[in-house]
N, C-alpha and C positions, 0 to 999 in steps of 0.2 A: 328429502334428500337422504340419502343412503348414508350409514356411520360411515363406510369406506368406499374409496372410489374401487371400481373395475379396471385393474393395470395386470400388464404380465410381471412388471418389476415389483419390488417387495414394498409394502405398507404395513409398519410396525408399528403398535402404541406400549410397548412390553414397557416396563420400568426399564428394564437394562440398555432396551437401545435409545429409551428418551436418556437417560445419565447420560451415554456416551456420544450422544450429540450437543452435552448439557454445555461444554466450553468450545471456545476455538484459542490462538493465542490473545492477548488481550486481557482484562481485566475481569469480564463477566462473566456470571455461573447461571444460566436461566434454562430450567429445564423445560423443550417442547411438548407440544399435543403428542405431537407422532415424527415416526421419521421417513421418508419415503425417495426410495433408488428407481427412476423410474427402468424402462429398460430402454427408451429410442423416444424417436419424435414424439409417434405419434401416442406413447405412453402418456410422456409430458403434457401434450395437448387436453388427453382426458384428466386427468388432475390438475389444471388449472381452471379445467370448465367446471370439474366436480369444487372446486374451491370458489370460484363465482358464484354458482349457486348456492351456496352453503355461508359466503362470506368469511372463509377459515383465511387466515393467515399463512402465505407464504415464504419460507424466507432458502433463498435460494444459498449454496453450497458449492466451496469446491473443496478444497483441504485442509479448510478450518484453518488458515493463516496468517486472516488479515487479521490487524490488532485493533480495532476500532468498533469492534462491536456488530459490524453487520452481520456475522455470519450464526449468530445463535437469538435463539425468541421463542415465544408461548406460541406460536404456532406454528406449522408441518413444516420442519428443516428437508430442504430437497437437496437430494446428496446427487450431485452428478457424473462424478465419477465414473458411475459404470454404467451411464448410458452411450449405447451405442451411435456412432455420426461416421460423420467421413474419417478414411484411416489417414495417418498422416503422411501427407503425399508434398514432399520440396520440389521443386519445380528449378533447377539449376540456371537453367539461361534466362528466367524471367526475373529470377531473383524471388519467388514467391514460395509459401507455403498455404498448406491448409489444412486444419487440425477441428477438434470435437474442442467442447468444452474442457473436458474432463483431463486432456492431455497432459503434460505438468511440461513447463519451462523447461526442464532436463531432459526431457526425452524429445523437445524441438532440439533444443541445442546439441544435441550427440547427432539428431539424421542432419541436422542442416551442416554442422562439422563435417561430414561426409564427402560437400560437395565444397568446401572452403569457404562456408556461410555461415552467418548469426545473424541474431535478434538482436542488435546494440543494445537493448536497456536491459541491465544486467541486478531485477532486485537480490537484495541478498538471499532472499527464498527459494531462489530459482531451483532448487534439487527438488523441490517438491509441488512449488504456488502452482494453479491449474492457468491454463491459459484465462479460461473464461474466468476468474480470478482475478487476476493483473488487468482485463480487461473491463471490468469491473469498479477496482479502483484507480484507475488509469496510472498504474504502478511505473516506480521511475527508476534509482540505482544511481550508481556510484558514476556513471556515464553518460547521466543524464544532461552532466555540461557541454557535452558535447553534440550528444546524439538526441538529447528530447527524451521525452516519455516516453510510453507504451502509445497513446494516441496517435502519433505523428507516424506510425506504422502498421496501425490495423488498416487493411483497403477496407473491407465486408464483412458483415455477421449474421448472422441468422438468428431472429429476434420471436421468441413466445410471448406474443402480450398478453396482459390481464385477460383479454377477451376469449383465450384459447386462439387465434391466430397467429398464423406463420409468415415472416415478415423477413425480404433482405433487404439488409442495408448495405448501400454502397459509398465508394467518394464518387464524385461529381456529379450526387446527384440521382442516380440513375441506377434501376433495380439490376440485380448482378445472377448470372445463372448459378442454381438453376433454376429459379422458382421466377415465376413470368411478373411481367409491371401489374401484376393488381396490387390497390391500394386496399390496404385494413384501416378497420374501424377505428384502432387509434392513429394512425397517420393520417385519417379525414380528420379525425376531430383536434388533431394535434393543429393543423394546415389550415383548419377554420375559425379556429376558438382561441390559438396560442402563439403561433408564430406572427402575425401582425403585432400583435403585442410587443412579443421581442424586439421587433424590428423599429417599432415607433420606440421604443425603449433606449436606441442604440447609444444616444450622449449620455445615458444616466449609465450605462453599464461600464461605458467605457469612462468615465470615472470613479465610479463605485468597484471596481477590479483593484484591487492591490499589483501594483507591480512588482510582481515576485515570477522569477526565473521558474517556478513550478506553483501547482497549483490542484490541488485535489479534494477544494473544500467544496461542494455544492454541486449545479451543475454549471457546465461550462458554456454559459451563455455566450462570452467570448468567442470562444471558438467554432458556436454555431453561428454567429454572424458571422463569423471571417470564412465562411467555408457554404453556409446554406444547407449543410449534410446532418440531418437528425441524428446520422452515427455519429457525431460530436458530443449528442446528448447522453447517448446510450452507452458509451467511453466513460466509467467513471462515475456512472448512476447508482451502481453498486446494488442491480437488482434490484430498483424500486419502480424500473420502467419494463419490465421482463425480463426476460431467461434468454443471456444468450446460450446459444446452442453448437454454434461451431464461429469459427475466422478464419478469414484471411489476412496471410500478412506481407508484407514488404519486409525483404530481408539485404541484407549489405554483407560484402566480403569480408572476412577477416583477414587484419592487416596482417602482414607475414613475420613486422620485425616489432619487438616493444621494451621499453624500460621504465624504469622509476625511480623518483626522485624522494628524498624524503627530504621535507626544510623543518629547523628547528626555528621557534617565533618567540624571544623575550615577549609580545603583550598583543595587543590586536590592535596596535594601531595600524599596522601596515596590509592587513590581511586584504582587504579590498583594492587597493595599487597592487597587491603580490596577483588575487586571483584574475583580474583583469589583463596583466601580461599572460599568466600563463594560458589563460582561454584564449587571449590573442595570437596564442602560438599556437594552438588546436590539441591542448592536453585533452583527452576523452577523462578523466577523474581527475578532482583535486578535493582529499579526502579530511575531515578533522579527525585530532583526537586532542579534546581538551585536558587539562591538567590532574581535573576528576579521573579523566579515562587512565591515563598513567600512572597515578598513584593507586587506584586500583592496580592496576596490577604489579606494581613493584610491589605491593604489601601480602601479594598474594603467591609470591616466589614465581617458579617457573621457568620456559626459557626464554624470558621477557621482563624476569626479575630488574635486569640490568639493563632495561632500554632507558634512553634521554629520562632524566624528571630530576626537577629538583628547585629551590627558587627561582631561578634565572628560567624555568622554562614554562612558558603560559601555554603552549601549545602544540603538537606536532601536525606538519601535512604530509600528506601521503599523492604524489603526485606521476598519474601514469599516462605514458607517451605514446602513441602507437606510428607507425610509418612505413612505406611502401619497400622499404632495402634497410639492410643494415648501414648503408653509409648516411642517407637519410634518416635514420633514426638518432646518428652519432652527432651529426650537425644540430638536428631539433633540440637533444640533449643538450650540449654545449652552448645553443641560445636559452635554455629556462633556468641553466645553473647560471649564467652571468643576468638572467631577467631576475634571479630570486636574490641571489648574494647580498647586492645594497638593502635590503628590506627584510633580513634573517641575521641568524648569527651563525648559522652552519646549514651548508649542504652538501647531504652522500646521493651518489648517483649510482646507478647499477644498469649495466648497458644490457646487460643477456637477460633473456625471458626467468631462467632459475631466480638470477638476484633480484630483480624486479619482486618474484614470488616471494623474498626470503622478507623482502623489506614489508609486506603488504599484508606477511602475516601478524605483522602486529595488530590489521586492524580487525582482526580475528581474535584476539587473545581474550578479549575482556569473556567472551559469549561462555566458556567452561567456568569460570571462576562464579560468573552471575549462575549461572546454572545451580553448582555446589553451595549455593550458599545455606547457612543454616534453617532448620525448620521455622524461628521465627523472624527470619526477616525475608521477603522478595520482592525478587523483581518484578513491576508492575508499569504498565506504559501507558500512562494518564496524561504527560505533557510532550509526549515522545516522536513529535510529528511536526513541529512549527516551522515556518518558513517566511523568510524574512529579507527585505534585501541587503545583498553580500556586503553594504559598506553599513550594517545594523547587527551583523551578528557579535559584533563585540560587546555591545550594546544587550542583546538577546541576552548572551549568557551568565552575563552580570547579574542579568536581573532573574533568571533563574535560581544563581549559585544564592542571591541574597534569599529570595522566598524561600527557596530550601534551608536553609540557615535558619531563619527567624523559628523555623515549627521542627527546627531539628532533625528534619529530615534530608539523609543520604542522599546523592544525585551522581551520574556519572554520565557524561556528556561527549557527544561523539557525531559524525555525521557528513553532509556534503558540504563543503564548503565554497564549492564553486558555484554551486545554488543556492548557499543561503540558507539551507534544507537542516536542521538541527536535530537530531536524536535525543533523549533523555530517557536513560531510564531511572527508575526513581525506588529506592530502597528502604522502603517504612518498615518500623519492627510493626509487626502486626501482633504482636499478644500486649505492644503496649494499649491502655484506654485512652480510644479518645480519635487514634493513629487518622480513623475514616475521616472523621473534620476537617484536619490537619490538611491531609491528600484533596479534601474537596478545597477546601480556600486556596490551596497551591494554587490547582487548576483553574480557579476564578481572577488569582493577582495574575500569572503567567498571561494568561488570553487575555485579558485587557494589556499586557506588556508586547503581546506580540498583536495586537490592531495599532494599540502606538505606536509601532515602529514599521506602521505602513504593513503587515503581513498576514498570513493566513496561520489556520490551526492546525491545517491538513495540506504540507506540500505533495505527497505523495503515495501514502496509505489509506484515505477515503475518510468521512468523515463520521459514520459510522453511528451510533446511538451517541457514543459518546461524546464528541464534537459536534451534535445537532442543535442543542441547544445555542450554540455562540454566533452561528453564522449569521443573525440580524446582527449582532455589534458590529462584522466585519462588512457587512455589502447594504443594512439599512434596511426598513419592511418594505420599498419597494420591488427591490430585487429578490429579498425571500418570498413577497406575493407572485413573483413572476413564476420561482421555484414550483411554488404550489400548482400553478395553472397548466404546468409540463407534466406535474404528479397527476393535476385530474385527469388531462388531457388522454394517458396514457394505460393512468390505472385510475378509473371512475367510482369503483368502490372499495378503493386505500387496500388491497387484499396481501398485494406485492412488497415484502419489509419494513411492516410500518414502522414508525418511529427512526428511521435510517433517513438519515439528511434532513427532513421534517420530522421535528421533535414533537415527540408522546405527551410531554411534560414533565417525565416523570426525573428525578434529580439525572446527572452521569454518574455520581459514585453512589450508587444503586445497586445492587444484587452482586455483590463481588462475587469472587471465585474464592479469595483470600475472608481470614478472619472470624470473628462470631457467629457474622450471621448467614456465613454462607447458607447456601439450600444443601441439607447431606444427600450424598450420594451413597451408594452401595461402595464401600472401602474400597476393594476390590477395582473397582473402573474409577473411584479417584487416584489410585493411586497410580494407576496406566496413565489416566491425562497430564497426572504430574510428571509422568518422563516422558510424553513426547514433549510437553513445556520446556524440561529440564535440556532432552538433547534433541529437539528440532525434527523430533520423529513423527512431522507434520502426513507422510506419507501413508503409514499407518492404516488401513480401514479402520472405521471407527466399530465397524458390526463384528468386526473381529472382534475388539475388548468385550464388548456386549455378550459374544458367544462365548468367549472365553471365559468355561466354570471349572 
């Protein structure tokens, strides 16, 4: 086998462009073999086949955003970005779209705004995550109570398996144009060897599922029985099953009128009676910001200094409305402020789309402040993901705020509360000794506190290296052995992100980005990946920092 495959796209092994594929957001510092942009299909195709035969590790690429660890590894990061697919083409009267991998949530949501359309899941990354991205880790948002994830909206994609074939997947079933019904050699061996399986599986899955409102730990065994569509698998796989390459999506109109509520919460006893009327009313978000979150920022001045906090306040939500008229919207309003009142101790409303904005930028405020913070302490998202059902998160964050306590470590807590869906970011001084221990036993009490409470470690970010290890606590080795039998089925010699969803072994707090032992980089491109970390400058090419001498 040849050192390098034959592509027209670039294959790099310089120092400078393995550094600056060496992070994405997230925790880890692991610097690649090599880095490689392919340029189109059939680029892609010869580098998975030159990686088959060579048995190189690949680990697929969009904008370095997810925080869970799948997007960096010791083998050939493939940056997809600027490979070429279909242009993005919306489709107005069908309600449809169709994009490349590489496209980014922003630049759907500006053509589909066009025609008075979006994509309802609304991650907070959305200015930059690539589609094939979000499709990935079957990425959810603050509208997820309403609207579902990312899954519930992809029709079709176009799949590169291990084997160097080209694969579409469809719903119902059935191969989608352009590419004709033949079947690949992983869809035979998937249909032979794996899916009976699942399906004799079906009472063990359907109690071994957490029932939680979101769900992005593993694969979605779930959803492929309730549907029969291997795209269920491939939703969410996180590039351990192939390369998607381009989708299709279902898209929905944007509602014309909208508001928001904000309720103020004395403790969380009510929080699950509160989020149940308001989902019963059809609020598209009902947001947290726990009491961490507030005092963050009242200590950090601003113009946010002087929002709600103080004993009396355990909690704020953030609650938005959308509807077909303004007068329609005023009524829906006037039923969630008399649904929320008995169960609060105050609520402001804001009828017009500005107030709505003015109220919701608080749940924006924390993100500069963590950014800034001093060289020895950061922000790090090690329990930042947990999902739990809505009448346990009071429960959840208890037991968070205590394990942060006991090892003296920071937390600031934040998230969807109509899912259950919990944020954490976690704030170790890192030049104290010792801090890494600390951080690993958090994340060992935390995950046993969210299986107790019936939940997952991944409602909606993927599960990444770093939550691989836990998913036998939450689904049992039957269900991880199923896992595995979709991983052979699909990629027979482990090539495609090992260690992502099935664990390597190796610890989660392993090769940080933070601390002693990180791996150095060239100053120069650390200190680049520390501002797009800082200010979300996910967009970035990363061959830029690399070239940039």
């Amino acid at each position: 086998m040849s050192s390098k495959p034959r592509l027209r796209g670039l294959f790099r092994t310089d120092e400078r462009a393995r550094a600056a594929y060496a992070e994405g957001a997230g925790i880890y510092r692991i610097v690649p073999r090599a880095v490689s942009l392919p340029a189109d299909l059939d680029d892609l195709v010869q580098l998975v086949r030159w990686a088959a035969a060579g048995h190189v590790p690949l680990i697929p690429r969009g904008a370095g955003s997810g925080m869970g660890g799948g997007n960096v590894g010791e083998g050939v990061i493939v940056d997809l970005t600027r490979m070429d697919g279909p242009g993005l083409e919306v489709r107005r009267a069908e309600r449809r779209a169709r994009t490349r991998a590489g496209t980014s949530l922003g630049e759907l949501e500006a053509a589909a705004a066009q025609d008075g359309l979006r994509l309802p899941p609304d991650p907070s990354s959305w200015r930059w995550a690539t589609v094939g991205g979000v499709v990935s880790t079957n990425a959810a948002g603050a509208r997820s109570v309403r609207y579902g994830s990312v899954r519930r909206w992809v029709e079709a994609l176009t799949l590169v398996t291990a084997d160097g074939d080209v694969a579409r997947l469809a719903r119902r079933g059935e191969p989608a144009p352009p590419f004709p019904p033949a079947r690949t050699a992983a869809l035979e061996r998937f249909e032979r060897d794996t899916a009976p399986a699942i399906r004799a599986a079906g009472a063990l899955i359907g109690s071994r599922f957490p029932r939680t409102t979101k769900n992005s730990s593993g694969y979605a065994l779930d959803a492929y029985l309730a549907s029969g569509d291997a795209l269920d698998l491939v939703v969410g796989a996180e590039g351990t099953l192939g390369f998607v390459t381009d989708v299709d999506w279902r898209l929905d109109l944007v509602p014309p009128a909208r508001a928001g509520l904000r309720i103020l919460l004395h403790d969380y006893a009510t929080l699950a009676e509160l989020v149940e009327r308001l989902v019963g009313l059809g609020a598209s978000s009902v947001e947290l910001m726990d009491r961490t979150f507030l005092e963050l920022v009242a200590a950090h001045g601003g113009d946010y200094a002087a929002a709600p906090h103080g004993p009396g306040i355990e909690a704020i939500l953030l609650v938005e409305l959308e509807a077909g008229s303004p007068e329609e919207l005023r009524s829906l309003a006037e039923s969630a402020v008399a649904a929320a009142r008995p169960l609060s101790f105050e609520v402001d409303a804001a009828l017009s789309r500005d107030g709505a904005d003015r109220l919701w930028r608080l749940r924006h405020a924390a993100s500069p402040i963590l950014a800034g913070l001093p060289p020895d302490r950061r922000s790090l998202q090690v329990i930042e993901d947990g999902c739990v059902p809505v009448a346990r998160v009071g429960e959840y964050v208890a037991a968070v705020r205590r394990a942060a306590a006991a090892r003296r470590l920071a937390v600031v807590i934040f998230g969807h509360a109509g899912d259950g869906n919990v944020h954490v970011n976690l704030l170790p001084e890192v030049g104290r000794a010792g801090w890494e221990a600390e951080v690993a036993a958090l994340l060992e009490e935390v995950t046993d506190a969210v299986v107790g409470l019936g939940g997952v470690p991944s409602g909606e970010h993927g599960t990444g290296r770093l939550r691989a290890g836990f998913l036998e606590r939450v689904y049992g080795p039957e269900i991880v052995d199923l896992f595995r039998r979709i991983k052979t089925s699909f990629d027979p010699l482990g090539i495609l992100n090992p260690g992502i969803i099935l664990p390597s072994g190796e610890a989660p707090i392993a090769r940080l980005k933070a601390g002693a032992g990180a791996v150095p980089l060239p100053p120069d491109i650390a200190a680049a990946l520390r501002d797009i970390e800082r200010g979300g400058g996910y967009a970035r090419p990363r061959l830029e920092i690399a070239d940039d001498q």
